[in-house]
N, C-alpha and C positions, 0 to 999 in steps of 0.2 A: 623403641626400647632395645630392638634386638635382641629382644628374650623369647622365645615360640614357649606361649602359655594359651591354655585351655580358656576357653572363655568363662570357666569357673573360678580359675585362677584370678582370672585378670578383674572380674569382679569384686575378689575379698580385695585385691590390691587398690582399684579405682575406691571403696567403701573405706578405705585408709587414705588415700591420701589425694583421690580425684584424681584427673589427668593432665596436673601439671606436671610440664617438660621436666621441669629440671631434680623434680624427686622421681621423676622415670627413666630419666640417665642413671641414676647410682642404683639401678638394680642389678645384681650380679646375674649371669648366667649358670642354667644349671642349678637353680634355687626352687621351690617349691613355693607356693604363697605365703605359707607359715613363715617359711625360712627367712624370705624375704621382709616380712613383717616384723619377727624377731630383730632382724639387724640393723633395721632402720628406726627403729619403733625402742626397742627394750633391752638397751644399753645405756653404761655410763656415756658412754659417747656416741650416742644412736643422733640420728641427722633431724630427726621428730621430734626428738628430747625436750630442745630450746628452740626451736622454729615457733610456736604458738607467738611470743611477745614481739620476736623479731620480725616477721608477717608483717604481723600491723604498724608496727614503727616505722617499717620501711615501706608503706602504703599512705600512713593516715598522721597528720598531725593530733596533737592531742589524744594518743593511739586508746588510753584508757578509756575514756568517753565510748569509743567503739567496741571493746571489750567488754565493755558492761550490757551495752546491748544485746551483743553476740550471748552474753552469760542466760542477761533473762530469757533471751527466745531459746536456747537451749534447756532450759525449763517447763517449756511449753513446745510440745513436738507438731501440735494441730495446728500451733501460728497463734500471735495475738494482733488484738485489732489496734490501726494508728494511735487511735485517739487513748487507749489505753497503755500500750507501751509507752506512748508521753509522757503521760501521768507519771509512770513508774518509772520514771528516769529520773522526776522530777522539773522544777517550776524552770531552769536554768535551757533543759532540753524543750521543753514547749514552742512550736512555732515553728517558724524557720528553721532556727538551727539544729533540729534535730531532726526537721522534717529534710536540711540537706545530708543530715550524717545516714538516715537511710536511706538514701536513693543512693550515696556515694556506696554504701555496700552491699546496696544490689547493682549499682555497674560494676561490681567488683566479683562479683558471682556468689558474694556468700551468704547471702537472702535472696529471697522471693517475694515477689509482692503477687496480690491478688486478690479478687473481689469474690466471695462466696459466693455462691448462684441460691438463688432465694432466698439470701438471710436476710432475718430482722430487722439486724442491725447494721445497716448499710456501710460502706467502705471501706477502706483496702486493708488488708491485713497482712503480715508478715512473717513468713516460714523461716527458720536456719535451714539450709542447705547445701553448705560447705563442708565437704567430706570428711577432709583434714580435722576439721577445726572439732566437729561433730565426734570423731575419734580419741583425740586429744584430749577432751572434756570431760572423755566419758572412762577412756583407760590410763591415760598416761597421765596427765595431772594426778589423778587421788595416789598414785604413788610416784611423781618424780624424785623426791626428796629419797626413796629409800633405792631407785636406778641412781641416780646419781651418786650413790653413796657405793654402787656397785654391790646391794647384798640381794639382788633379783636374781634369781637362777635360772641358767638356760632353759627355755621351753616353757616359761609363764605364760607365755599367749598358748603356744600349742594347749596346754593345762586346763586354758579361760574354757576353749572353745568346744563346744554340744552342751553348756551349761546354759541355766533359763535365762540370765543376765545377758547370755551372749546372743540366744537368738532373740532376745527382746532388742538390743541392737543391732543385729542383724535386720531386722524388719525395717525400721527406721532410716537406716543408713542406705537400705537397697530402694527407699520409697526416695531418697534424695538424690539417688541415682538417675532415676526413674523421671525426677523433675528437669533434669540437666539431660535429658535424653527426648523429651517433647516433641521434637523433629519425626524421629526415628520413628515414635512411639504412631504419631498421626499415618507416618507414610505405610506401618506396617495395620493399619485398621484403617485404611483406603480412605483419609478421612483429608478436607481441603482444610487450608491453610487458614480459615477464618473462622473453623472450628475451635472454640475456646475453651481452653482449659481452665478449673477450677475445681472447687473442693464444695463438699459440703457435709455437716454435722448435725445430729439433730440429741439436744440435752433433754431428756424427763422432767418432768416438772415434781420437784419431791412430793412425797405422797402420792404420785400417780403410779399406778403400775404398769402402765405403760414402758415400754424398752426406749430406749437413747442408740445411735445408730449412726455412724461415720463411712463417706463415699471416699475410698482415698484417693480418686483422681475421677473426672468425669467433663469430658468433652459438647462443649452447647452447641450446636450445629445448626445451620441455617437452614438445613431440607426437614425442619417440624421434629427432630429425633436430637435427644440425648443418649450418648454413649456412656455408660456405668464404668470404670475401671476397677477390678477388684486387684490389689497389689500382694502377689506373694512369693516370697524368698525360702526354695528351701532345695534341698543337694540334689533332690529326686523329683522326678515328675508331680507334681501335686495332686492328692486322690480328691476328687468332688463324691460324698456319698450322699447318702439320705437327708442327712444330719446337717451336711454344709450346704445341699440345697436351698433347707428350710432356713438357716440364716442369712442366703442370699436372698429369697422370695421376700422372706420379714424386713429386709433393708429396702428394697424396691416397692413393696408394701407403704412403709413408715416415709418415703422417698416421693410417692405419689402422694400420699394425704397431707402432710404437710408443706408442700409445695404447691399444691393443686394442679402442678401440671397435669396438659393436656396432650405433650410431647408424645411421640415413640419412643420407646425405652428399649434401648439393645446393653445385656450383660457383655462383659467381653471379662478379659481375665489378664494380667500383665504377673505372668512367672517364669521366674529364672529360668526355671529346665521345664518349663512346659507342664501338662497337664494330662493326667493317664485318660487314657479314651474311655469312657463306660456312656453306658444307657443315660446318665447324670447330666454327665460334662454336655453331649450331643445335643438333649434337649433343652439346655439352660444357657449355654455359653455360646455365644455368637462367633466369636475369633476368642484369638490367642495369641500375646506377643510375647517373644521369650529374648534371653540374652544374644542370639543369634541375631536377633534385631536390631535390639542396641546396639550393638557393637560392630554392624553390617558385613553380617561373617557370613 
């Protein structure tokens, strides 16, 4: 880029638009991440404005077909299953050809596939994790119409952002980071290459009062141990107290009995800027991978 940015920076900017080349050439110098995001993002003539339709056109025949998919799993942030997303595409997508439109857009980078570890209901399921695309969707679509008309006033993102909307996407878009970073993520929890990664989710059954409980990344490892990932995005070291102990221990709890595993269970923690040292952290969390890692700074 040629731009010397923080590695705080360079995350809200990767969480917009990923790290493709050619929308990290038009970043000016001497710009702030906001800054930068306002000008490419939140104008009549911002370079993010109309890139969403143009994307796929110029990747994918029949580009709507692929939008549509893109739409539903952006509805569904946990991933849906094959044989479901079919369905919901309908009788036309069923089969082959819809089983080759998602593999064409995960060699394209903007899903994920992957098998849940102990689930029910067996086979691959499908995450959005396309930065861009996951941004677009979520800020710039619901008002292109009134950017393009140019009645957006400077500093509408700066405005969005410490609101619940924002760190609700913030969480999301740093966990999609996080999936396009896998490499990094293994080499910085000493873990080998044939440690797989996967997710796992566990729903209540109504009327049970039983808790429901999601793993958001978790490594199946060949030496008898699974690795727990807990994912979190936030400006400041992250505090572990009392409180978020007991909703790690009740994840790892609900994690052991309905799986049955017999594994070693190691907690580790994947946050942006780390995590404050206390008595908490010491005795709960194994490692710790922050943007330093990712980013191999």
């Amino acid at each position: 880029m040629g731009v010397n940015l923080s590695n705080q920076h360079l995350l809200l900017i990767y969480m917009v638009m990923g790290g493709i080349p050619f929308y990290l050439s038009k970043i000016k110098k001497n710009r702030s991440a906001t800054q930068i995001i306002e000008e490419l993002a939140f104008s009549s003539r911002a370079l993010l404005l109309e890139e969403f339709e143009n994307l796929f056109s110029s990747l994918f025949d029949e580009s709507s077909s692929y939008i549509q998919i893109i739409r539903m799993l952006a509805e569904h942030h946990e991933g849906i299953g094959k044989r479901t997303l079919l369905e919901m595409l309908g009788k036309s997508e069923v089969g082959g050809a819809g089983t080759q439109k998602l593999q064409a857009l995960a060699d394209t980078g903007f899903i994920m596939s992957f098998k849940p570890l102990y689930h029910k209901k067996k086979g691959t399921y499908y995450r959005l994790i396309d930065e861009y695309t996951l941004f677009y969707l979520k800020w710039i679509e619901p008002i292109k119409d009134t950017l393009s008309a140019e009645a957006v006033e400077t500093g509408c993102w700066q405005a969005t952002q410490n609101t619940p909307r924002w760190y609700n996407w913030q969480g999301y878009a740093f966990e999609a980071v996080c999936y396009k970073h896998l490499r990094e993520i293994r080499k910085a929890l000493a873990l080998l290459p044939n440690a797989m990664p996967s997710t796992w989710r566990y729903i209540s059954t109504k009327g049970h009062a039983e808790s429901g409980t999601q793993i958001d990344l978790l490594f199946d490892r060949q030496d008898d141990a699974i690795t727990l990932c807990e994912i979190k995005c936030t400006d400041q070291p992250f505090v572990i107290n009392k409180e978020y102990v007991d909703i790690l221990q009740q994840k790892i709890a609900i994690f052991k009995a309905k799986t049955k595993t017999r594994k070693q269970l190691f907690m580790t923690m994947i946050s942006a800027n780390g995590i404050k040292d206390n008595y908490y952290a010491e005795h709960l969390i194994q490692k710790t991978v922050t943007l330093d890692d990712l980013f191999n700074t």
